[in-house]
DSSP file (Angstrom, degrees, kcal/mol; ACC not computed):
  #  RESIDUE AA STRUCTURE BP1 BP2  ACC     N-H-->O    O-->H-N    N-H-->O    O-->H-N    TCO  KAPPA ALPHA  PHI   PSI    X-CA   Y-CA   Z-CA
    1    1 A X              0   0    0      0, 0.0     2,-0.6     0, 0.0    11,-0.0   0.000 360.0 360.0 360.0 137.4   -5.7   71.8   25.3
    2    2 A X        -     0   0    0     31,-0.1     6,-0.1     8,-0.1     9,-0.1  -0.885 360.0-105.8-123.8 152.3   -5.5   67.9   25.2
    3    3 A X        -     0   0    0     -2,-0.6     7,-0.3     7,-0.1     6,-0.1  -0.033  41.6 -85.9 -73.3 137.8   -7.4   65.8   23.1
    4    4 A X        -     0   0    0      5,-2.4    29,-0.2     1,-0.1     7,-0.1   0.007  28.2-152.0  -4.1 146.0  -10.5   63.5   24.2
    5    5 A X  S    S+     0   0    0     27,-0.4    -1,-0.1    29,-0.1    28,-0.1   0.316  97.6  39.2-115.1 -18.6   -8.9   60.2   25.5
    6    6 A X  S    S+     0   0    0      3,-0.1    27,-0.1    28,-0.0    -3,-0.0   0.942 137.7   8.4 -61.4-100.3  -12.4   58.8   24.2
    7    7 A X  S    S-     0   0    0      2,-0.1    -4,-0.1    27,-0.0    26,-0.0   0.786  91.6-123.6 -80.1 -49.7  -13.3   60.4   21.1
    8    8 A X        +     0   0    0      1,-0.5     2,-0.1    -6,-0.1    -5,-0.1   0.327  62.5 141.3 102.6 -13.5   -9.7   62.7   20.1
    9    9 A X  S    S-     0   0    0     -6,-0.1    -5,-2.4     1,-0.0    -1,-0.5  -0.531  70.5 -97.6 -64.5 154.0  -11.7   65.8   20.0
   10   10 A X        -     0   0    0     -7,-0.3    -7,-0.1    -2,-0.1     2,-0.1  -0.278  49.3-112.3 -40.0 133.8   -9.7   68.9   21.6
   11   11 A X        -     0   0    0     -2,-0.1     2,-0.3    23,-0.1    23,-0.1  -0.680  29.5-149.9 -74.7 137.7  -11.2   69.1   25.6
   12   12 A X     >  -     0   0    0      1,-0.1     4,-1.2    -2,-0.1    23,-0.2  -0.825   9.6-165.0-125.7 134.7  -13.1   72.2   25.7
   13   13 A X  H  > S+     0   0    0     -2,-0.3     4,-1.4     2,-0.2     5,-0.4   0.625  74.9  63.2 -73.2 -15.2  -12.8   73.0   28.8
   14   14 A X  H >> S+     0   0    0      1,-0.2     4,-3.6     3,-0.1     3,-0.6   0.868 116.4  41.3 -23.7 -90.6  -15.5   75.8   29.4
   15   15 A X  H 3> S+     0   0    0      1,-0.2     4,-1.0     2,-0.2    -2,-0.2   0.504 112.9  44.9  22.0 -89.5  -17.8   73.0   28.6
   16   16 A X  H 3X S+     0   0    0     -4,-1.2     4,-3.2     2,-0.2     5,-0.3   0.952 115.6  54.7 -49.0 -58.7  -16.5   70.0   30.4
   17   17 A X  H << S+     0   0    0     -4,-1.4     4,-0.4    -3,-0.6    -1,-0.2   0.949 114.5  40.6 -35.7 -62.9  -16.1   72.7   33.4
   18   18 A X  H >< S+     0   0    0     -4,-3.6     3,-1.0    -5,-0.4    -1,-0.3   0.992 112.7  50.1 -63.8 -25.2  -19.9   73.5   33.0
   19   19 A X  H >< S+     0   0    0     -4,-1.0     3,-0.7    -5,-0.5    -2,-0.3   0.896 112.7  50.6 -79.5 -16.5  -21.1   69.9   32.4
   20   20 A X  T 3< S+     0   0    0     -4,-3.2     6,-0.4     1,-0.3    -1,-0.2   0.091  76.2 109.1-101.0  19.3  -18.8   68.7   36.0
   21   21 A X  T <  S+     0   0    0     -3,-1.0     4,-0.3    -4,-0.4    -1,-0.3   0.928  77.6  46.8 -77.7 -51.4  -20.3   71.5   38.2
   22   22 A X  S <  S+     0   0    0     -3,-0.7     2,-2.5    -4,-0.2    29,-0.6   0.808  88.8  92.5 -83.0 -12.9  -22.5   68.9   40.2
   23   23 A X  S >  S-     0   0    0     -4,-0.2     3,-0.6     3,-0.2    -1,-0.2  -0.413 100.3-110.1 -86.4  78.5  -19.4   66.6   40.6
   24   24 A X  T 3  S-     0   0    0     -2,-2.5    -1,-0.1     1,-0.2    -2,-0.1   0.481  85.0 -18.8 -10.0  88.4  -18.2   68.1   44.0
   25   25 A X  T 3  S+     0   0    0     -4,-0.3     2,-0.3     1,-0.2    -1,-0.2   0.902  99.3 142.1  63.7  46.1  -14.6   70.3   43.5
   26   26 A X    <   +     0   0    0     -3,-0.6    -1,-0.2    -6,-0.4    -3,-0.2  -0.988  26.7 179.1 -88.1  79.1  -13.9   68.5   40.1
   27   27 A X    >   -     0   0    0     -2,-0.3     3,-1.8     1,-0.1   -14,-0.0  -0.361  44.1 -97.2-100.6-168.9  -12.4   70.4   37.2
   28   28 A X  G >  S+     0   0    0      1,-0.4     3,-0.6     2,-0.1     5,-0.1   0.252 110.9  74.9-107.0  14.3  -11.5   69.3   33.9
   29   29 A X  G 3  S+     0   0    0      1,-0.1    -1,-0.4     3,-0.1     3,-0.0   0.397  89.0  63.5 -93.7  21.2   -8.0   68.8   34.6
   30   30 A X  G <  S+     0   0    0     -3,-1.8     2,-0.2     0, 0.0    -1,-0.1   0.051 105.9  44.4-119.4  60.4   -8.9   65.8   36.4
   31   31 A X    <   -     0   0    0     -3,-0.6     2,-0.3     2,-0.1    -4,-0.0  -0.948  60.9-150.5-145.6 175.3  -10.3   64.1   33.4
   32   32 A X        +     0   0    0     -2,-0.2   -27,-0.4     2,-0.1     2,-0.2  -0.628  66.0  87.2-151.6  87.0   -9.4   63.5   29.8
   33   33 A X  S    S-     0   0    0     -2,-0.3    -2,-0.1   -29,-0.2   -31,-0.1  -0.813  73.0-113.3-163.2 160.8  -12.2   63.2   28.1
   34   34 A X        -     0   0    0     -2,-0.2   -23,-0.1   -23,-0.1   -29,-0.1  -0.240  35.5-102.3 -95.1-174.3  -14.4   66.0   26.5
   35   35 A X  S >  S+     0   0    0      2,-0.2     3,-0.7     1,-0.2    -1,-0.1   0.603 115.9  66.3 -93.2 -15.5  -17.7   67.0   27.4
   36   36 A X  T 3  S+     0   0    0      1,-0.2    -1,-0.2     3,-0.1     0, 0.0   0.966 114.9  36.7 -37.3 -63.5  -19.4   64.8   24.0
   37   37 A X  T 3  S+     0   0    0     19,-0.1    19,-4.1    18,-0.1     2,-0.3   0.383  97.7  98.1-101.1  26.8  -18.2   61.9   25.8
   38   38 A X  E <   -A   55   0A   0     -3,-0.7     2,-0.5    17,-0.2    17,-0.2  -0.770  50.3-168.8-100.0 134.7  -18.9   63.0   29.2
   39   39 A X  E     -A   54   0A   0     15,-1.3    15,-1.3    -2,-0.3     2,-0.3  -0.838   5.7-165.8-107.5  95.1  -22.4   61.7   31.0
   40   40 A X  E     -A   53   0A   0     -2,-0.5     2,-0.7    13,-0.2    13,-0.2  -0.585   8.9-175.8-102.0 116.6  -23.1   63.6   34.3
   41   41 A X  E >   -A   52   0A   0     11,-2.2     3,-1.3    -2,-0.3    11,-1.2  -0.812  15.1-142.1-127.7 133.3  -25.9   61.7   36.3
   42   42 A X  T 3  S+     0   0    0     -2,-0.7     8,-0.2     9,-0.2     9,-0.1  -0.246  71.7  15.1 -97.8 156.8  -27.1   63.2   39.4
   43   43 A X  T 3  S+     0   0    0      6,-0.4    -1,-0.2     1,-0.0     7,-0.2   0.304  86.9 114.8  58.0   5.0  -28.0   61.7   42.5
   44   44 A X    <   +     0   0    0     -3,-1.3     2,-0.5     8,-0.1     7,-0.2   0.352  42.2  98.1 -64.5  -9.4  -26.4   58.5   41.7
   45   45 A X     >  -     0   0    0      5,-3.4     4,-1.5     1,-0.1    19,-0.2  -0.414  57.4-159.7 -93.3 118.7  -23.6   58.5   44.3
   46   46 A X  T  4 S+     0   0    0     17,-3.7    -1,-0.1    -2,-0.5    18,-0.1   0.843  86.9  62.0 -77.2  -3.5  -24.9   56.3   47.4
   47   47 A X  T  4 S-     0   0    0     16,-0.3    -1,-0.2     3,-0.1    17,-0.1   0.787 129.5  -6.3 -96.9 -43.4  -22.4   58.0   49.4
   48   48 A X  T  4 S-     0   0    0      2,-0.2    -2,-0.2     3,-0.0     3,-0.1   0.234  89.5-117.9-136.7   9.5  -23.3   61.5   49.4
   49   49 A X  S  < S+     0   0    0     -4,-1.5    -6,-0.4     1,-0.3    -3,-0.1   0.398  74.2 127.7  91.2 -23.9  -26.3   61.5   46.8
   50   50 A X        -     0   0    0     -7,-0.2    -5,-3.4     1,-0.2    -1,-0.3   0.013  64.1 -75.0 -91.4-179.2  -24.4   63.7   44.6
   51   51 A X        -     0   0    0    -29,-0.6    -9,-0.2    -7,-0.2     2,-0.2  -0.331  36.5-140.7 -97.7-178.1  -23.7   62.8   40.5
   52   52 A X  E     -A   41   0A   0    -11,-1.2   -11,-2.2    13,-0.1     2,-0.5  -0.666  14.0-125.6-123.2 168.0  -21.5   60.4   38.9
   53   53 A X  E     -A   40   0A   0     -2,-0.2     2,-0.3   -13,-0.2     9,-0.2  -0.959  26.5-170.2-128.5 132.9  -19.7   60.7   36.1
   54   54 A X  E     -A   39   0A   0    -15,-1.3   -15,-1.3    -2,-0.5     2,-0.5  -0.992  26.9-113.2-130.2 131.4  -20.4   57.8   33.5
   55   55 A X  E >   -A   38   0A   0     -2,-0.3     3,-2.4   -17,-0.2   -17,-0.2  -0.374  35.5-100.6 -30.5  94.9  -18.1   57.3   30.1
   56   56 A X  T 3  S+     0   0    0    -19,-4.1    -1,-0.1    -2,-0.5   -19,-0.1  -0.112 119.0  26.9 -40.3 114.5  -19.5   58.0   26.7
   57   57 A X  T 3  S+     0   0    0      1,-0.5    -1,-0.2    -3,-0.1     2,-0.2   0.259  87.6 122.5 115.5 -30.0  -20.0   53.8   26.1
   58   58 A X    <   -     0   0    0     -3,-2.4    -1,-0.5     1,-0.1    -4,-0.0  -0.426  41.6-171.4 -79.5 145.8  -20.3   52.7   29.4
   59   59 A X        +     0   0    0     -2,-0.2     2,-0.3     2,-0.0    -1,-0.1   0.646  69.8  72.5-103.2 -19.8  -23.9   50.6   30.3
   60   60 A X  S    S-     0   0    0     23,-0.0     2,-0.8     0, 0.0    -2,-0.1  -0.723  79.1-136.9-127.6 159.4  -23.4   50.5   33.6
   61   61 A X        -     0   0    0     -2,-0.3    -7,-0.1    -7,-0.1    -2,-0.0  -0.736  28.8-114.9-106.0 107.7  -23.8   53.7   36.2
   62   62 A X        -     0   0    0     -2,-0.8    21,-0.3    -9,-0.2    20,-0.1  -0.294   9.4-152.3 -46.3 136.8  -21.2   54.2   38.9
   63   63 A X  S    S+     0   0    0     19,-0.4   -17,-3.7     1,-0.1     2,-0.3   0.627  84.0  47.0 -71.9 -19.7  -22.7   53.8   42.3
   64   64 A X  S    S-     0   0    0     18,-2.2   -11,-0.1   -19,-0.2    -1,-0.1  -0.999  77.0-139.5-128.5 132.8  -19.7   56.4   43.7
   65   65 A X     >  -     0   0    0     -2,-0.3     4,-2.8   -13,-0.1     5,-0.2  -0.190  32.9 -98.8 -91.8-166.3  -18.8   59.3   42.2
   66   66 A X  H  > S+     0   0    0      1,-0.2     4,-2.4     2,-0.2     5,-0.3   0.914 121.3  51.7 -70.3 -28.7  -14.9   60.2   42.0
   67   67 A X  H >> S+     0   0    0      1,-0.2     4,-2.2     2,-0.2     3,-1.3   0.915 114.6  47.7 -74.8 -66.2  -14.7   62.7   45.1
   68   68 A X  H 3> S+     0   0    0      1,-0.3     4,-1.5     2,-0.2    -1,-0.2   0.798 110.6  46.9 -50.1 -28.6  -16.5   59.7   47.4
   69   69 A X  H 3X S+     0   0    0     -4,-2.8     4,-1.8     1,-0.2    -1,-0.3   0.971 114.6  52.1 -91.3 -30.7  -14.3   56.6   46.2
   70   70 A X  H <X S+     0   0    0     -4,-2.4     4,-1.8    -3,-1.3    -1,-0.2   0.739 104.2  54.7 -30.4 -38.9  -11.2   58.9   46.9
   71   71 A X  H  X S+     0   0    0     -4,-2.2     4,-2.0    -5,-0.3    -2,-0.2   0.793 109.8  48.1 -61.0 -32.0  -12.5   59.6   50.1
   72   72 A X  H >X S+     0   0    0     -4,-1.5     4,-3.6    -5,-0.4     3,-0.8   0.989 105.9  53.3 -74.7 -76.6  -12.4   56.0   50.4
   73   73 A X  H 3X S+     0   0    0     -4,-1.8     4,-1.1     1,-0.3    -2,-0.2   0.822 113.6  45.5  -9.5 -67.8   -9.2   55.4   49.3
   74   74 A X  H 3< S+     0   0    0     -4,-1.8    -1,-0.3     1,-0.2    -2,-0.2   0.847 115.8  37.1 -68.0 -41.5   -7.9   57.7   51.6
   75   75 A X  H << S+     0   0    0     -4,-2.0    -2,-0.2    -3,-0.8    -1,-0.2   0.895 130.3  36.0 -79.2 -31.6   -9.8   57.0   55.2
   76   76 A X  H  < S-     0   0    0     -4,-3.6    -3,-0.2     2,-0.3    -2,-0.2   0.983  92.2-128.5 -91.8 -48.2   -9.6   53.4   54.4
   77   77 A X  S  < S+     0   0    0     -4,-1.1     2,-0.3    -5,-0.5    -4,-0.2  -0.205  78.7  95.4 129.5 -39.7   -6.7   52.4   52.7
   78   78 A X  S    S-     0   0    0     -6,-0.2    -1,-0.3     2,-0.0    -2,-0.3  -0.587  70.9-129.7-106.7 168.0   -8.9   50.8   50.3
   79   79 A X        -     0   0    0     -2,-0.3    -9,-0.1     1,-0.2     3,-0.0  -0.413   8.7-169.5 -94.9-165.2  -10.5   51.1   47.0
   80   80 A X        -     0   0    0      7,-0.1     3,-0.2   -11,-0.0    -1,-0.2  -0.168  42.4-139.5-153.8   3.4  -14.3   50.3   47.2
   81   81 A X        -     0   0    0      1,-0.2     6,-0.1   -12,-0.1    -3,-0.0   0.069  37.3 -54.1  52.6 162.4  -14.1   50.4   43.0
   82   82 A X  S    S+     0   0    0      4,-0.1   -18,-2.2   -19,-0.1   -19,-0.4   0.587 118.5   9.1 -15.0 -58.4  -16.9   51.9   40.8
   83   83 A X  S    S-     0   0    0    -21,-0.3     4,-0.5    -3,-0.2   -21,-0.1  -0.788  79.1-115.7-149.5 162.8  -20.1   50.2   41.9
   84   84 A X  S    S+     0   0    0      1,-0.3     3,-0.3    -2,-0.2    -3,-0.0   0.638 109.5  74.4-101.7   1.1  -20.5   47.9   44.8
   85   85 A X  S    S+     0   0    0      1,-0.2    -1,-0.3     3,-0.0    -4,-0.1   0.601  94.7  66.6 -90.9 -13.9  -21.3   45.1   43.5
   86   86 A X        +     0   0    0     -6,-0.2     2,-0.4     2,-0.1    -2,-0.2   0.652  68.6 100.2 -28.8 -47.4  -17.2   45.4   42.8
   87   87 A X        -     0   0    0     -4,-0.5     2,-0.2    -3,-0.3    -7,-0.1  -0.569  64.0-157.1 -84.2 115.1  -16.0   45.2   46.2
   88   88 A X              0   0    0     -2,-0.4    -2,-0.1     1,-0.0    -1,-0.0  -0.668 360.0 360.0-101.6 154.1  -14.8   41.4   46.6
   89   89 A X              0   0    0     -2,-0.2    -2,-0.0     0, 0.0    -1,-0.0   0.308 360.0 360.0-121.6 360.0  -14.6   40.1   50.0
């Protein structure tokens, strides 16, 4: 198990695993943070509607969750960042 990258707590992944269920074909090896400092908010993703995953600390709410700005990454070549007000021109 590896500790919180956040907090330091031990991941456990049941948890994490349950709390990342809306975040389309997402498990908790691809985060390192535990489910304390995990925020899941649903329907935030302008891209497919689906939830975002927000950082215990963080103020501001991604506009793309992780599978859509990968997606991006990948079709475009480029990253479209977090939020869109990100994307420089």
């Amino acid at each position: 198990m590896k500790p919180c990258q956040n907090c330091q707590a031990v991941i456990n992944e049941y948890l994490l695993d349950k709390q990342l269920e809306p975040l389309r074909e997402l498990t908790v090896d691809d985060f390192n943070v535990c489910a304390d400092c995990t925020t899941i908010v649903a329907d935030a993703c302008v891209s497919c509607s689906g939830a975002v995953y927000v950082p215990r600390g963080e103020s501001e709410v991604p506009d793309y969750c992780p599978a859509c700005r990968s997606d991006h990454i990948e079709r475009t070549g480029t990253d479209p960042g977090w939020t869109r007000d990100s994307v420089s021109s």
